[in-house]
N, C-alpha and C positions, 0 to 999 in steps of 0.2 A: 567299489561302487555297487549299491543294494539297489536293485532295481524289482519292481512287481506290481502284477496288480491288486489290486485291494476292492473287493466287491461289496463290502460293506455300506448299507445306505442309511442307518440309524443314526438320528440327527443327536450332532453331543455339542452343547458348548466347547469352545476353546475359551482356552486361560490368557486375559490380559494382562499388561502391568499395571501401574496407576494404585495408588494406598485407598484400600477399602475402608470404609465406615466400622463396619462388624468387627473387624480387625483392629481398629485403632483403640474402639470398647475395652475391648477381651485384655488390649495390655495398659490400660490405662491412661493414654495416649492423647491429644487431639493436635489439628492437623498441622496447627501453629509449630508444635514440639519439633516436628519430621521434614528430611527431605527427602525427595520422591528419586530418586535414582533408577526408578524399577520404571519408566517409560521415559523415552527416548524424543525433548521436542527441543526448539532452540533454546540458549539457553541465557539469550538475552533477554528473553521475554518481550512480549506482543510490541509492535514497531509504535511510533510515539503516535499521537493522534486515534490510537484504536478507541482508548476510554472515552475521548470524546465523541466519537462517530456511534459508538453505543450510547451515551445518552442522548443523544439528539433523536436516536427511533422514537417514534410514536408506537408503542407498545396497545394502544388499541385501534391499530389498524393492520390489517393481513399485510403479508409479506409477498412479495411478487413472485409468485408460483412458479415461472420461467426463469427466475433471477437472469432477467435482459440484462440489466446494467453492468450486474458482476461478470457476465460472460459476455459483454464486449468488453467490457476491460482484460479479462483475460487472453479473449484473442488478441487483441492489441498488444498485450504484454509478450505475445510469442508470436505478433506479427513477422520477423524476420524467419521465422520458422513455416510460413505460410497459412496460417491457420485462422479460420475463418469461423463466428460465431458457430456455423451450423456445423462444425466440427467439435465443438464440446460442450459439455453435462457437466452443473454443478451439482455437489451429492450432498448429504450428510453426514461427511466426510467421508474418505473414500472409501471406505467398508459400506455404505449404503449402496455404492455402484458394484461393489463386488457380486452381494447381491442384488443388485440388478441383472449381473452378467449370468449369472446361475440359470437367476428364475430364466432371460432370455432365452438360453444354450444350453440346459440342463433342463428345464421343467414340461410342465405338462406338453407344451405345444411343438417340443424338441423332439427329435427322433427316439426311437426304443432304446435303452441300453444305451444313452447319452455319457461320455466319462469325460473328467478333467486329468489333465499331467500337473503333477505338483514337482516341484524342483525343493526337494529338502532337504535338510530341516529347516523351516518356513513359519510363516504366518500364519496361524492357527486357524484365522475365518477364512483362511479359501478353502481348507477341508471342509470347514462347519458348513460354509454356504453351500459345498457341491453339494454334500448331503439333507442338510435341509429342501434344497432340489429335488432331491429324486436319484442326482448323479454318481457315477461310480467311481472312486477315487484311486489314481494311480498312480504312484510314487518312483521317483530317480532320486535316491540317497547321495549326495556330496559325499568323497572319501577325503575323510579327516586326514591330512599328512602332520606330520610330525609341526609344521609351520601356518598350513593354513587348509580351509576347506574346498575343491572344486568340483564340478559335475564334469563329466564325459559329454559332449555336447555331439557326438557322432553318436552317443546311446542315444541319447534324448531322441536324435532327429529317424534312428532304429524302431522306437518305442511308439512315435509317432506318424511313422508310416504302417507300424503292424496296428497300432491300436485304435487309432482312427480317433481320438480325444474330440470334441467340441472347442476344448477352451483347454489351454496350456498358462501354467500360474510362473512366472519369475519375478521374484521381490528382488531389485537392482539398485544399489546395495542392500544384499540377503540381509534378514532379520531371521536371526542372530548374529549369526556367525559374518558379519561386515563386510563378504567378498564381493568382489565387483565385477559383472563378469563383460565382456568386451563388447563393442557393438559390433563388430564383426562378427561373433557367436549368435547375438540375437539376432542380427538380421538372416544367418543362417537357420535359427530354428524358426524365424518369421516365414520362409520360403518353403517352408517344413511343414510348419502347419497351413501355410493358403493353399500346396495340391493337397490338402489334405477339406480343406474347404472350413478351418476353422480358426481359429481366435488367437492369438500370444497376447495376453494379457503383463504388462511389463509395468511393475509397480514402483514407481520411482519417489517412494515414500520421503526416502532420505537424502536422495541426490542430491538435493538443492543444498543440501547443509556437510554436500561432504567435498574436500579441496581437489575432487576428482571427476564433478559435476561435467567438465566439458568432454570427457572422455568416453561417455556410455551413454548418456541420454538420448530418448530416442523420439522424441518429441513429435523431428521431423519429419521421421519415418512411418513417425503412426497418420501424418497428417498424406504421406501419398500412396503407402502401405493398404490397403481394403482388409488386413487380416490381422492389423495389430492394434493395440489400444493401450494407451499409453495413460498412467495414473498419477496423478499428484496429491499430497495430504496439504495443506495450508494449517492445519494443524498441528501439524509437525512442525514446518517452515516456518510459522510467524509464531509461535507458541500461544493457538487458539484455544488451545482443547478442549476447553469448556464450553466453546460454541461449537467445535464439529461441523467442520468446512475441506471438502476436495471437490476435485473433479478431475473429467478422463477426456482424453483428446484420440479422435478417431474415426473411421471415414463419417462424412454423412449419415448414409444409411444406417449404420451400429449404432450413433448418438439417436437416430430418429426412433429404432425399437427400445432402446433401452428410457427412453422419454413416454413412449406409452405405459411402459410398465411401472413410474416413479408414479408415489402421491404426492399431490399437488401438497405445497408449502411444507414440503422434507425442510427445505432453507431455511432455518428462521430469520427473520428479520435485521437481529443484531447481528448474527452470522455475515449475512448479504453486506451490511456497513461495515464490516470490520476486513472483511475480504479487499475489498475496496480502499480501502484506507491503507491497509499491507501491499497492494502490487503498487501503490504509487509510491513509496519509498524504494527508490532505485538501489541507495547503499544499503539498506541492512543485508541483505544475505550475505553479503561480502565481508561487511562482521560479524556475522553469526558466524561465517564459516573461519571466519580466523579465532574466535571465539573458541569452537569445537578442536580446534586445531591446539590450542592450547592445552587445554583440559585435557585430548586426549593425551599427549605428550606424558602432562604430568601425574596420569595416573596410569599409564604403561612403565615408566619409570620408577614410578613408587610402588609398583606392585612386581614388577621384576627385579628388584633390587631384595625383595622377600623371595624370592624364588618361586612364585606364580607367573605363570606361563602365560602371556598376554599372543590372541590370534592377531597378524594383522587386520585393517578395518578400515574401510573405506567411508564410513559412516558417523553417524553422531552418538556413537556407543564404541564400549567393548566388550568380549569376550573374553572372560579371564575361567584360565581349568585350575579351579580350588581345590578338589576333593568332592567334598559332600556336601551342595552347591545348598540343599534343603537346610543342612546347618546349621552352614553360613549367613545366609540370610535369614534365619530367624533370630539368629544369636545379635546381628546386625537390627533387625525389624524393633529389639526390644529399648534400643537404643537410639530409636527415631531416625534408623538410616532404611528403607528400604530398596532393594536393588533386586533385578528379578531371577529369581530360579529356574534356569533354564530346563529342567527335567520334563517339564510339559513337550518339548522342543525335541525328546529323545536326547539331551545331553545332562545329565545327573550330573557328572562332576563340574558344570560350568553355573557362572553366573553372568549376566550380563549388564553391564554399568553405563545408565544414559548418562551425558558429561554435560554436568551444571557447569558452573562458574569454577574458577580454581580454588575458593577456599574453600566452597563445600567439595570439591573431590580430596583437596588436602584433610578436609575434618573424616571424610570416609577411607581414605587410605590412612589415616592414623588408627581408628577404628579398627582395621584389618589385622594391622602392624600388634597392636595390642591383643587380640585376640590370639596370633601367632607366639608372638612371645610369651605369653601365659600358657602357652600348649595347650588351649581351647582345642576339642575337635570339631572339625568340620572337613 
């Protein structure tokens, strides 16, 4: 376990997944050709009625600043959860709320020497955003076991009584590395960070799509909790991506600063209807998650059958340790498969693999297979 603080406040992009323009140029490529394996959303594609709910917007009229209607649907949607309009924030999906949460607990009007706890290897924009803040960034490294990755949750709640953090980051199930960590743990580092008087930020990006959803999420907790805040992507969940749609559920008062601090119409419009149009489909997550359930199977199986080391993964991904993860995936990228390079992540010899459908993971693990047998390096 690598634990320390890191005082550095120089604001750097992080690296997403998702197939670049520039890059599909440079190899001759267009987007038709590829599939995108390098970001992680369902993999059924957007719930039925989304296309229609988008053309019916009137595209020259503003979009409702508040988005009321999407955020009582969503309360609604996690009514047995208790959760009340003025309990949650729709974002720009949910890295717009992240920063939010920065500028709130991290920027000008926060205290001196403001820090976040990051739980990694993680999600690249809770670094970017602390520092885009102003904030100082402190890291609890997961120790990679021979089978999977986990945090010391007795450091964490250590690190967060000496260092006094504003905001504490856990991406649940972790992105990368798929581990899930228990509610029993969060609700311990949640009680960790309130004497402490500040935030657990619990990012439940991929919960909804992973067969483990009822076991960690913490919804409810953020809803009676004053110190945790609980995130969802719908872009992930309903495979929006292209409209960029979440939000965060958490006491009152948190949704009420973090509401002064958004500009008006972050939401767009077709976003707002497609939101709406995805929670009232009660089955799809249920296929989606049996979806992911699939794919992941058969490409832990077709990849450990080559003797690549698949982590376990509570998510709608894998982590698989290749070697020379850079490669790989470009040997992969020239071929119209992209899959993402974990080295950004601090893991060089991993890659990680969002799970389409099952022929395109079969067409990406034959791909691999090929590569192997020909004694390609990577």
């Amino acid at each position: 376990m690598q634990h320390h603080p890191n005082t550095s406040t120089s604001p750097s992009r992080p690296v997403h997944g998702g197939i670049k323009e520039a890059e599909l140029r440079a190899l001759g490529l267009s987007m038709e050709d590829c599939l995108d394996f390098s970001a992680s959303v369902s993999p059924l594609g957007p719930p039925d009625g989304v296309q229609q709910a988008i053309a019916a917007v009137d595209l020259a009229a503003y979009p409702d600043p508040h988005c009321l209607a999407l955020t009582e649907t969503i309360a609604a949607h996690h009514a047995a959860d208790g959760i009340t309009t003025d309990s949650v924030i729709v974002g720009n999906g949910s890295t717009e709320i992240i920063h939010l949460l920065t500028r709130a607990c991290l920027g000008q009007d926060a205290a001196t020497n403001a820090a976040a706890l990051l739980l990694t290897p993680t999600y690249g924009e809770y670094d970017g955003a602390v520092r885009i803040a102003g904030g100082r960034v402190l890291t609890l490294t997961a120790t990679r076991y021979c089978s999977s990755f986990s945090w010391d949750t007795s450091i964490a709640a250590e690190m967060i009584a000496a260092e006094r953090p504003a905001l504490a980051f856990v991406c649940n199930p972790n992105n990368p590395t798929g581990a899930l960590m228990s509610r029993v743990d969060l609700a311990a580092l949640a009680d960790s960070v309130a004497a402490i008087g500040g935030l657990l930020v619990v990012d439940e990006a991929y919960i909804n799509l992973s067969d483990r959803h009822a076991e960690a999420n913490v919804v409810d907790i953020a809803a009676q909790h004053g110190s945790v805040v609980a995130l969802r992507s719908m872009t992930k969940d309903y495979a929006l991506t292209a409209l960029r749609l979440g939000y965060a559920i958490a006491a009152p008062p948190v949704i009420a600063r973090l509401q002064t601090l958004q500009p008006d119409w972050s939401v767009n419009g077709l976003a707002q209807a497609a939101g709406m149009v995805a929670l009232a489909d009660d089955r799809y997550l249920e296929r989606a998650r049996r979806a992911v359930a699939e794919s992941r199977d058969c490409v832990i199986e077709r990849l450990e059958a080559l003797g690549i080391r698949c982590y376990p993964t509570a998510a709608n991904f894998v982590l698989a340790q290749v070697g020379d993860a850079a490669a790989l995936r470009d040997q992969l990228a020239r071929q119209g498969l992209f899959v993402r390079d974990c080295t950004s992540f601090g893991l060089p010899d991993c890659i990680r693999i969002g799970l389409r459908p099952v022929a395109d993971c079969i067409r990406l693990t034959d791909a691999i297979a090929a590569l192997v047998h020909t004694d390609q390096t990577f």
